[in-house]
C-alpha positions in Angstrom: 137.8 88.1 63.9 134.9 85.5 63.9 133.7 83.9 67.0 134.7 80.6 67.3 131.9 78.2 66.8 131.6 75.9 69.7 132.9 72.3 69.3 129.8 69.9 69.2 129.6 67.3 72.6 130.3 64.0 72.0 127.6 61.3 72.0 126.9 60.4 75.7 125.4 57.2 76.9 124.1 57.6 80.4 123.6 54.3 82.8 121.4 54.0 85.4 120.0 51.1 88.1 116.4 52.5 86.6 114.4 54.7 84.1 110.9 56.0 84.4 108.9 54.7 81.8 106.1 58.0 82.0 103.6 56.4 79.9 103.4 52.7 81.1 103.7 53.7 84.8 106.8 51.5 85.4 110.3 51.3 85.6 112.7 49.7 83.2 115.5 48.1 84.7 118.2 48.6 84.4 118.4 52.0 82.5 121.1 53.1 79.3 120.0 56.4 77.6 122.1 57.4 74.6 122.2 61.7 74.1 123.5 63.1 71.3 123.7 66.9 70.8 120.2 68.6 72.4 118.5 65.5 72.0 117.8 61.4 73.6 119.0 59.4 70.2 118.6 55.8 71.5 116.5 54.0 75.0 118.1 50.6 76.0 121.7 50.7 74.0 124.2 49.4 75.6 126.7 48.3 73.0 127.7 49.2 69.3 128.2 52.8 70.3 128.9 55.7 67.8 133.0 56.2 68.0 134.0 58.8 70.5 130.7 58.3 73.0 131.5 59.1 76.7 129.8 56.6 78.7 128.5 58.0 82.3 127.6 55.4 85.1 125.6 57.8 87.3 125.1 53.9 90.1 121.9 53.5 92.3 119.3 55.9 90.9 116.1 56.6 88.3 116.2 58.2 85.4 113.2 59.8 84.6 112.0 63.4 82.6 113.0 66.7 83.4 110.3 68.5 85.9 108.1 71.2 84.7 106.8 73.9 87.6 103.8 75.5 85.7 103.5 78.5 88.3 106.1 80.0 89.4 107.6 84.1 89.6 111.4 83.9 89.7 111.6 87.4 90.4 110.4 86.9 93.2 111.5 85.3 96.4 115.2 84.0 96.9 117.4 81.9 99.2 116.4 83.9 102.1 112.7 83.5 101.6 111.7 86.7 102.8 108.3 88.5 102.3 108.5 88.6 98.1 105.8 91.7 98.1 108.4 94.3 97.8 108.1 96.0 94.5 108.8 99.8 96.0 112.2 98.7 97.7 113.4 96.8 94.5 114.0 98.1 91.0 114.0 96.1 87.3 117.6 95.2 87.3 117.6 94.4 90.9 114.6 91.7 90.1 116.4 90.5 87.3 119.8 89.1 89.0 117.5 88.2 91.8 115.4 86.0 89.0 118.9 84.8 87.5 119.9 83.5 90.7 116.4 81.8 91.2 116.9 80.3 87.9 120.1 78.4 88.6 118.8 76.9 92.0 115.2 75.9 90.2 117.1 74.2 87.7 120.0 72.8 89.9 116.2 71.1 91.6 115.4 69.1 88.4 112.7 71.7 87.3 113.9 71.9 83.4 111.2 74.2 82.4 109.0 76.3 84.2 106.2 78.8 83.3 107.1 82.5 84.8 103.3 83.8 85.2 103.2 87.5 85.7 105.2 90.5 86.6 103.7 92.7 88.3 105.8 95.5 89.0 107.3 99.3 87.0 109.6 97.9 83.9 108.1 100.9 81.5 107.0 98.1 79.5 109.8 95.9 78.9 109.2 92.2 79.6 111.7 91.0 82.1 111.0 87.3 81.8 111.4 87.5 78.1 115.0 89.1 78.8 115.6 86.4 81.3 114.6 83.4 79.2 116.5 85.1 76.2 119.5 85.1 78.0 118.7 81.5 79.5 118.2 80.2 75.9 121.8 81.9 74.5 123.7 79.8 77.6 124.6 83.2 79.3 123.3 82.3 82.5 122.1 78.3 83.8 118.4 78.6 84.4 115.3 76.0 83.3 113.2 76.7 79.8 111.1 79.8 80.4 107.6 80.3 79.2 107.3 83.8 79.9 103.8 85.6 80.6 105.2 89.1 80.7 102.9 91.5 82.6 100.1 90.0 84.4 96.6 91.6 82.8 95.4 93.0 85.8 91.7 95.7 86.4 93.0 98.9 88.8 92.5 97.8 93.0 93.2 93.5 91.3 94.5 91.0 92.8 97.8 91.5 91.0 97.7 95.4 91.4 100.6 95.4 93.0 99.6 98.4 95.5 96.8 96.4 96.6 98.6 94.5 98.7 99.5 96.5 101.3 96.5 99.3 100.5 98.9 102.0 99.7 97.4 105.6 98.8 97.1 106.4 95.3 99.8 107.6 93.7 102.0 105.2 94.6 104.0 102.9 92.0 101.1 103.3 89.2 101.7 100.8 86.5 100.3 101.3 82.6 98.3 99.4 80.6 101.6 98.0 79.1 103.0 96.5 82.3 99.0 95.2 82.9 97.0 97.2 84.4 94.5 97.5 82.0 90.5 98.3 82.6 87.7 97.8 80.0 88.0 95.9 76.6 90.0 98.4 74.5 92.4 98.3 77.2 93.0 94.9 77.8 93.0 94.4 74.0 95.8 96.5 74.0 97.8 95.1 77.1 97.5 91.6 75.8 98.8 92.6 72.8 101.9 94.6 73.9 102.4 91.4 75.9 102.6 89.3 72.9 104.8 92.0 71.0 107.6 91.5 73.1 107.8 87.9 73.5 104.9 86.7 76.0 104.2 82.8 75.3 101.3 82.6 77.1 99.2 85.2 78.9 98.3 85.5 82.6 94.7 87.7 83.9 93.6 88.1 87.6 89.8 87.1 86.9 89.5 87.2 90.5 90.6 88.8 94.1 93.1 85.9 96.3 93.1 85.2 99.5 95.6 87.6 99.7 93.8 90.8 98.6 92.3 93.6 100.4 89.3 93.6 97.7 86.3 92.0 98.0 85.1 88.5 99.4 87.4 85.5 99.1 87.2 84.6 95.1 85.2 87.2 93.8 85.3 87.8 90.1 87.3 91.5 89.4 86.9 91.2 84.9 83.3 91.5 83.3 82.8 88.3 81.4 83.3 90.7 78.3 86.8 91.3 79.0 87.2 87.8 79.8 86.3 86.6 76.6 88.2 89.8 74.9 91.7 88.7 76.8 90.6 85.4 75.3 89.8 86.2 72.1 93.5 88.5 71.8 95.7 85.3 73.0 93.9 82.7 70.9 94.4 84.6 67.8 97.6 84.8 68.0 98.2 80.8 69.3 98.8 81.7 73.1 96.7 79.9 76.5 95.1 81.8 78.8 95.8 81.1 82.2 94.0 82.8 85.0 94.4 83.8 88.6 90.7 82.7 89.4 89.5 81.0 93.2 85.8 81.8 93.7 83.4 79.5 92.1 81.7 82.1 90.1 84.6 83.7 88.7 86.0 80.2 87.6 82.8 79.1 85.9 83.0 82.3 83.9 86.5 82.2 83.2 85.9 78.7 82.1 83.1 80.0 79.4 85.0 82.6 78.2 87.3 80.2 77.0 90.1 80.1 79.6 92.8 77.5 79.2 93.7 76.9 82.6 92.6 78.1 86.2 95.6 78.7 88.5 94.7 77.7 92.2 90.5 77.4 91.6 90.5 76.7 95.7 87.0 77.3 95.7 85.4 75.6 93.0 82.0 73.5 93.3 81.7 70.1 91.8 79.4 71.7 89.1 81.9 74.0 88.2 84.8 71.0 88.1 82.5 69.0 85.8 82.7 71.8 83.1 86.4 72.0 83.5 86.5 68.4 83.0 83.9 69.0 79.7 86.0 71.5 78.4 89.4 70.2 78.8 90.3 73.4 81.5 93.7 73.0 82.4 94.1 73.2 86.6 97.3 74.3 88.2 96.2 73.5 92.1 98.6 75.3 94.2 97.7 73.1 97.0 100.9 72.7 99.1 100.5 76.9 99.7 97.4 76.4 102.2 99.2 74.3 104.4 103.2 75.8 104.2 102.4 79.6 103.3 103.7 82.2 106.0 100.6 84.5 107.0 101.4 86.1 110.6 102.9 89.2 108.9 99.6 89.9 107.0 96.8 92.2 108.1 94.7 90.7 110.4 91.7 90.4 108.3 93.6 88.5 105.3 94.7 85.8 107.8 91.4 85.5 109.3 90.3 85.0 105.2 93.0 82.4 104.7 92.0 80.5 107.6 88.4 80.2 105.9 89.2 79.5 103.1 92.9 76.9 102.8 90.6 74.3 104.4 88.2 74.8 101.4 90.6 74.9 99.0 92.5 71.4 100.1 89.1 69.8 99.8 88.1 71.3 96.5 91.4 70.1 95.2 90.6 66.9 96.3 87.6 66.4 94.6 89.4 68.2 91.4 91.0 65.3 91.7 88.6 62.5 92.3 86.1 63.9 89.2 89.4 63.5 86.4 90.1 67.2 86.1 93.6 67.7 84.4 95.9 69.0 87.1 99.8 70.4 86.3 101.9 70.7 88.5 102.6 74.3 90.2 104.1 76.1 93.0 103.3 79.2 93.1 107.1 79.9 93.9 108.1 82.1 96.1 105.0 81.0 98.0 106.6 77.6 98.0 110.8 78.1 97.7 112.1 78.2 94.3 112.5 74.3 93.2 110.6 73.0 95.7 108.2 71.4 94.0 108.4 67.7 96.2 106.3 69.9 98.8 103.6 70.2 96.5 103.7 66.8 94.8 103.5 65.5 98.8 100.6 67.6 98.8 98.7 66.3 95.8 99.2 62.7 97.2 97.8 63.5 100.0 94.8 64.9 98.2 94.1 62.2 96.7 96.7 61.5 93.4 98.9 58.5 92.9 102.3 58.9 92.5 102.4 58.5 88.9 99.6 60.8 88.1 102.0 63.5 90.3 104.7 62.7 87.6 102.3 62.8 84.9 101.4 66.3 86.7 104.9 67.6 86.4 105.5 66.2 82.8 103.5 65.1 80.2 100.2 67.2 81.5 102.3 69.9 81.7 104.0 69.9 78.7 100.5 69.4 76.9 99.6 72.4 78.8 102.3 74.5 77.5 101.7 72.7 73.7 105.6 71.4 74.3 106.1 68.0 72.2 109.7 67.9 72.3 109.8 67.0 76.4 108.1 65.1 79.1 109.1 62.1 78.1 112.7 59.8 78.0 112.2 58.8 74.2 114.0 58.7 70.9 113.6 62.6 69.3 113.0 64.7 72.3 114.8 67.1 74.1 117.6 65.7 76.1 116.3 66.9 79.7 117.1 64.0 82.5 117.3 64.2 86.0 118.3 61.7 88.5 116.8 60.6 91.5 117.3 57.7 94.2 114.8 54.4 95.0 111.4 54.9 93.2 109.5 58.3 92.4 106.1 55.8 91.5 106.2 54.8 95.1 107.7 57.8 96.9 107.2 61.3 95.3 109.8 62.9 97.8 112.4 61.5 96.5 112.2 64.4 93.7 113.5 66.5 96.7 117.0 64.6 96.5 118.1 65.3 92.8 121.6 64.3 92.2 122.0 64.8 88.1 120.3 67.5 86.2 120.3 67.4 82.3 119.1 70.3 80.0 119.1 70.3 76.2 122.1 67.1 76.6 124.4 70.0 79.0 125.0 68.5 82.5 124.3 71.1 85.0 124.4 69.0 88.0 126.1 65.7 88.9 126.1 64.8 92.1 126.4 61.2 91.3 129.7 59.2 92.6 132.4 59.1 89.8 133.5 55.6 88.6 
């Protein structure tokens, strides 16, 4: 017997006090947004509706775009919150319901797509994100869009070396070039492109030691500009961004030349080095909420001394990211922020220096440019259908992205919240 097809949704016209107008930087009052199927058919109709629309008065709150977290690793963290560097103790499918589970609560936030940038642990090559967002995309599980990195390219004793962490002896939990740990240019040739085999969308290189890591001086560059430029060269080719793990000055500036499309974090950056981010259109994904809320007294000794050097740093570099026009995305770093906690951050980047709109801009059009997405970030005619509601006014008061009440994906309600007429 066939499967039966699903019966399509009826045309929905959603009313609100308010919309959020991204690209003017205002609010329309008041707010009637007209979905049919996956997609937002009609701004501002309020009568003459096709026969058989449901009309939804969702009161007191702003409609404005679906949120995009840029940095995040779903398989890591959870509602507990506990230490996420546990990748002996915890095996594939064990990560995977855990990422499921972050997935629904990151959507249920109002973050309708999300890039998931790096495993780091033993699949035997399979990419688990690329599972995940498969099974996201086929409505077996509620979770945001996924733009999945697969296996973080990573040089043996790197940042994202997953042993690193804790400086375990050798031997333990080696990983293969195919799940990223890949040294010299025939080798990350070859673990970019097993990454882009099985379904990476974009591709994610450690081109320097965190404040995290055992190796080296805060920052310090861990690729050879050579295989920089061949990680580059292997994701360009085949249409994918680079994005790259990178905080020391030096190592930014040469990721940056090699063609890098967007620095995660860059907490050390000198205004020189900003300038050529802002020449070549470098994508920045600050992190900045992490300096301030990450939980460090369980870390060796030495890495908390490093983090106390160096978060002050990185708050002012980001503010003068900010102040010399670099484009800035919004991103977590989830778990180092909780899954769909993204207000933390956007607090953050006001208090670096953004205005609220450019914090919405962060979390919506920038970062669906940075993803190449033109079907989102926006409540017009043609795109995707993905709508959140909020109370009062996100242009004024960015927190109010913490209280959510309606969550819209593709036209399918995931959350309502909203008092029913």
């Amino acid at each position: 017997m066939a499967p039966r097809e699903r019966a399509p949704r009826p045309p929905l016209l959603l009313r609100a006090a308010r919309l959020l107008d991204i690209d003017k930087g205002e609010l329309v009052e008041p707010a009637a947004l007209l979905v049919t199927g996956e997609h937002i058919t009609e701004v501002g109709r309020r009568d003459r509706l096709p026969e058989g629309t449901v009309v939804r008065d969702l009161g007191d709150v702003t409609l404005m775009p679906g949120l995009m977290d840029m940095e995040v690793n779903l398989f890591l963290g959870g509602p507990d919150h506990r230490s996420p560097l546990i990748p002996v103790q915890e095996d594939p499918a064990v990560r995977t319901l855990r990422a499921v589970a972050n997935a629904g609560r990151t959507l249920r936030r109002g973050y309708t797509t999300v890039r998931n940038l790096g495993l780091f642990v033993q699949t035997g090559g399979v990419l688990l994100d690329v599972a995940l967002k498969k099974a996201i995309d086929l409505g077996w599980v509620a979770g945001p869009r996924v733009v999945p990195a697969g296996h973080a390219i990573a040089p043996t004793g790197g940042h994202l070396d997953p042993t690193m962490f804790q400086a375990f002896a050798p031997g333990v939990l080696p990983l293969t070039v195919e799940e990223g740990i890949a040294n010299g240019v025939a080798e990350v040739r070859k673990a970019v492109r097993h990454q882009i085999k099985y379904g990476a969308q974009v591709i994610k290189v450690c081109a320097s030691n965190g404040v995290m890591s055992h190796t080296g001086p805060p920052g310090a560059q861990q690729y050879s500009d050579e295989e920089l430029r061949a990680i580059v060269d292997e994701a360009h080719r085949a249409g994918l961004v680079v994005a790259a793990h990178c905080m020391g000055d030096s190592a930014i500036r040469a990721a940056v030349e090699a063609g890098i499309d967007c620095i995660e974090h860059g907490f050390l950056a000198s205004d020189a080095t900003l300038d050529l981010m802002v020449e070549r259109g470098t994508f920045l994904v600050t992190t900045t909420y992490l300096t301030e809320g990450m939980n460090t007294e369980h870390a060796d000794p030495a890495l908390r001394a490093k983090a106390a050097d160096v978060f002050p740093k990185a708050r002012e570099s980001t503010a003068r990211a900010i102040r010399r026009g670099v484009r800035i995305a919004l991103g977590t770093d989830a778990p180092a922020v909780p899954h769909g906690r993204g207000a933390l951050e956007m607090r953050a980047l006001v208090d670096r220096g953004m205005t609220p709109l450019e914090v919405m801009r962060a979390a919506t059009t920038v970062a669906a440019d940075l993803i190449g997405a033109d079907d989102r970030g926006r409540l017009v005619p043609g795109l995707l259908a993905d709508v959140i509601a909020v109370p009062g006014n996100p242009l004024t008061d960015v927190s109010v992205t913490e209280r959510v009440s309606f969550v819209m994906k593709g036209g399918q309600v995931y959350r309502d919240d909203t008092p029913q007429s």
